[in-house]
C-alpha positions, 0 to 999 in steps of 0.5 A: 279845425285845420285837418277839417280844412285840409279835407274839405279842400282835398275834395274840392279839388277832386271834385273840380277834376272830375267836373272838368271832365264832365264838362268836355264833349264825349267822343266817339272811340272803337273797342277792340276786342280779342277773344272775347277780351278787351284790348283797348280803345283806337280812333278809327278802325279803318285806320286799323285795318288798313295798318294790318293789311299794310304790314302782312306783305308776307301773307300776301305774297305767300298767298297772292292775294292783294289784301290781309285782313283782321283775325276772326275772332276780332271785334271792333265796336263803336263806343263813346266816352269822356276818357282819353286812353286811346291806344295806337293802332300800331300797339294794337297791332301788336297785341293781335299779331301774338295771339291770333292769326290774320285772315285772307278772303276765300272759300270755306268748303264743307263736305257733309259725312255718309255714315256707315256701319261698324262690325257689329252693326253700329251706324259710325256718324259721318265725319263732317270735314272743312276745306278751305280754298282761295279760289272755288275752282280749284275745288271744282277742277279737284273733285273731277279730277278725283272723278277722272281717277276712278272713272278713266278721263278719258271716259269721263271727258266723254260723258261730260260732253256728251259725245259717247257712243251709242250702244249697238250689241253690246257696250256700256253707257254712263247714264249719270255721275255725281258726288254722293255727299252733300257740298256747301260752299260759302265765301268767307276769311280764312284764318291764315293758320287753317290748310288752305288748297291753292291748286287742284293737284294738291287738293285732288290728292288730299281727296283721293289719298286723305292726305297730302303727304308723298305717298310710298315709292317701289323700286320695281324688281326683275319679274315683278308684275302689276299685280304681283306689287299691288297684292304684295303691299296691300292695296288693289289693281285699280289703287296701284293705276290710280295711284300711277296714272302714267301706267295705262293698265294691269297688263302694262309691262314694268321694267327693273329700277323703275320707280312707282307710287303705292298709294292707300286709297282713303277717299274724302268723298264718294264719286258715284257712276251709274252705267247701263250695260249690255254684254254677252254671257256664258251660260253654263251647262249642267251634268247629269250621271248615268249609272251603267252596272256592267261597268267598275267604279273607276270608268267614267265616260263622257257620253254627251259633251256639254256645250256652254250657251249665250245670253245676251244681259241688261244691266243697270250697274252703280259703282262709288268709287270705281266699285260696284256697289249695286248690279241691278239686272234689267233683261236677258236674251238667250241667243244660244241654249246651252247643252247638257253634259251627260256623263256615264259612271260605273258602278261595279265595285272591284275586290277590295274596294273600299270606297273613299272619296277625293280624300286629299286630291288638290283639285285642278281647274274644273273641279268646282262648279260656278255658284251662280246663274249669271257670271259678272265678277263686281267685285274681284278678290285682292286687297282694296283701301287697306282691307283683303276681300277674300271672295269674289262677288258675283252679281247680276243674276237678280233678286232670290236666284239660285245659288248652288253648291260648287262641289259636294261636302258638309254644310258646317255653317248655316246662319247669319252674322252681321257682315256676311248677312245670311250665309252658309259654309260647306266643308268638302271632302278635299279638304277645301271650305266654301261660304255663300253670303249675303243670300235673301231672307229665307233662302238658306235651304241647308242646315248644319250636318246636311249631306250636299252634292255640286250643283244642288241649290242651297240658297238664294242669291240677296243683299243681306248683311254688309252688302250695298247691292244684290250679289253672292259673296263666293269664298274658297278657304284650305281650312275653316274661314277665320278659324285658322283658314287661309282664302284663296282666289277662287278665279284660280279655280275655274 
């Protein structure tokens, strides 16, 4: 009876606790919760805030920024309850402060990927990327100083204000620049732990070189020359200036000690320019041969001396990052016809003559032909980004135009491959090789084993493979093209 006595009371007792409880009014409280997780119950969530903000001052002055804010990943939601454990705003502080970072108020930059095409002819999906800044402007006044570095400022000022001359003969107008890739900008808290850009000269070399790091010095030696450094540390004319602004052009003279930035282009976004273009053409005579048998093998006169003609093209030319992607021709006058060369050859054969050939004669200037109807280099040989282009692009002679043999030889390529699209390779009897790609579908002429003369057309000119616009791929290699060869500059040539 009396352990009945005892419990019966025990519950009692419990009982009126809990009732007690019961009988106080609820109150209002917020849960804070972290990550998903909770960290306890405060009075007042302004009260919270306000204690975060006042003990983050160094945030603020590493930011300048006037208020501090609560981590991203914090939730504060309004309950209501009959209990009394309710935390200080100070010991929540304290849980969050070791956790999570706090937030300032800013702008979340996104910039929409391009996708892009592997070797084997793979799409590579564009990588979306996150910029984070205090103030947009900085954004805004960092992507056209990244326009400036590939368009010249001083052009691109022109264009902006709409103060650039009109074309009279010849010249170039820019008709349009924009950014290719999509830009979305929304106001936002940054967690203080992201990279957040604070001026445009930080940002606009994040865009340009993909980083922020200092890029590679050189100390400039006796008889360097732009040039000779750009090709010697891999990177191209036009990434040396950019990457020197002070330096105004490739013929600027360097002196010994002088120090200079060799900087990787990898660029963050795609600044296109669309300019309209006349200019003055070279026009390339042709030569004929006339045979005189009363004369030996090794005369040759000229009979009739070639003269190059004129022609005055219009072209449309667009250009991503200071390349040309795209020269879309749009009108030819000719104001001058060219003249042909004709040539008098013997062909009397000596005693003990047994033929031959070019057999190992390096050749000089003027031996290989142009390949082209139209002259326009898009693109010149030299490293660019990283990468050697072994060629020269030639563009501007327009969709299926002729393509010609430079010097006479053996087709010993005569296919498609996903880079160079359509193309044709020509073993010549110097030992010297020629490729032609990105021709059109249908416009290689030769096959393998066939017997070709300089001059002959061998193919049309088009966009086939890794080409972003109509051009000729124009390659001059001593040895078989990546099978042992080395490229060569083919301006060197002519």
């Amino acid at each position: 009876m009396k352990k009945l006595i005892i419990t019966i009371m025990v519950i009692s007792i419990l009982f009126t606790a809990g009732f007690s409880k019961m009988l106080k009014s609820p109150k209002e409280v917020y849960r804070v919760y972290l990550k998903g997780e909770s960290i306890g119950l405060i009075k007042s969530k302004e009260k919270l805030e306000k204690y975060i903000d006042t003990k983050e001052a160094e945030i603020k002055e590493k930011y300048k920024v006037k208020k501090v804010y609560a981590p991203t990943d914090l939730d504060i939601v309004k309950e209501v309850t009959y209990y009394d454990n309710v935390s200080s705003v100070k010991k929540i502080y304290n849980k969050i402060k070791d956790i999570s970072p706090f937030t300032i108020n800013g702008y979340k930059i996104t910039i929409k990927g391009i996708d892009s095409k592997d070797s084997n002819g793979k799409t590579i999906k564009g990588k979306n990327q996150t910029i984070y800044v205090l103030d947009k402007e900085v954004f805004r006044e960092a992507a056209n100083t990244t326009a400036q570095a590939f368009i010249g400022k001083s052009v691109y000022e022109s264009f902006a204000n709409d103060t650039q001359k009109e074309i009279e003969e010849t010249g170039t107008v820019i008709e349009n620049i924009y950014i290719e890739n999509t830009v979305t900008i929304k106001k936002t808290n940054i967690s203080v732990d992201e990279t957040i850009y604070m001026d445009k000269e930080t940002l606009s070399q994040y865009l340009l070189f993909g980083t922020t790091k200092q890029q590679q010095k050189y100390r400039v030696q006796d008889g360097d020359s732009i040039e000779d450094i750009a090709y010697n540390n891999k990177i191209s004319n036009e990434e040396f200036l950019i990457a020197n602004p002070t330096i105004p052009s490739v013929n600027s003279l360097l002196y010994s000690g002088q120090e200079v930035t060799l900087g990787v282009l990898k660029p963050q976004i795609r600044v296109v320019e669309w300019d309209h273009v006349v200019k003055d053409e070279e026009q390339n005579y042709t030569t004929i041969t006339e045979e005189d048998p009363n004369q030996y093998t090794d005369y040759s006169k000229v009979k009739q001396a070639g003269v190059k003609g004129k022609n005055r093209v219009t072209l449309k030319i667009q250009k991503v990052n200071g390349e040309s992607t795209s020269i879309v021709p749009v009108s030819t006058e000719v104001l001058k016809e060219p003249v042909q060369e004709i040539v008098i050859k013997g062909t009397k054969k000596k005693s003990g003559y047994f033929g031959g050939g070019y057999g190992s004669v390096i050749p000089t200037k003027g031996i290989f032909g142009w390949p082209a109807t139209c002259s326009t280099i898009s693109s010149p040989f030299g490293w660019r980004w990283g990468a050697l282009h072994d060629a020269v692009d030639i563009a501007g002679c327009g969709y299926g135009s002729n393509i010609f043999a430079a010097e006479s030889g053996t087709v010993v390529q005569s296919s498609y491959k996903y880079d160079n699209g359509q193309y044709i390779t020509i073993q010549h009897d110097n030992g010297y090789y020629t490729m032609y790609a990105h021709l059109c579908e249908g416009c290689r002429y030769v096959s393998v084993g066939q017997r070709v003369q300089k001059g002959q057309v061998i193919g049309g000119m088009g966009r086939t493979g890794a080409a972003s616009g109509v051009h000729l791929h124009f390659a001059i290699w001593t040895g078989f093209p990546y099978r042992g060869g080395k490229p060569l500059n083919p301006m060197g040539f002519y």
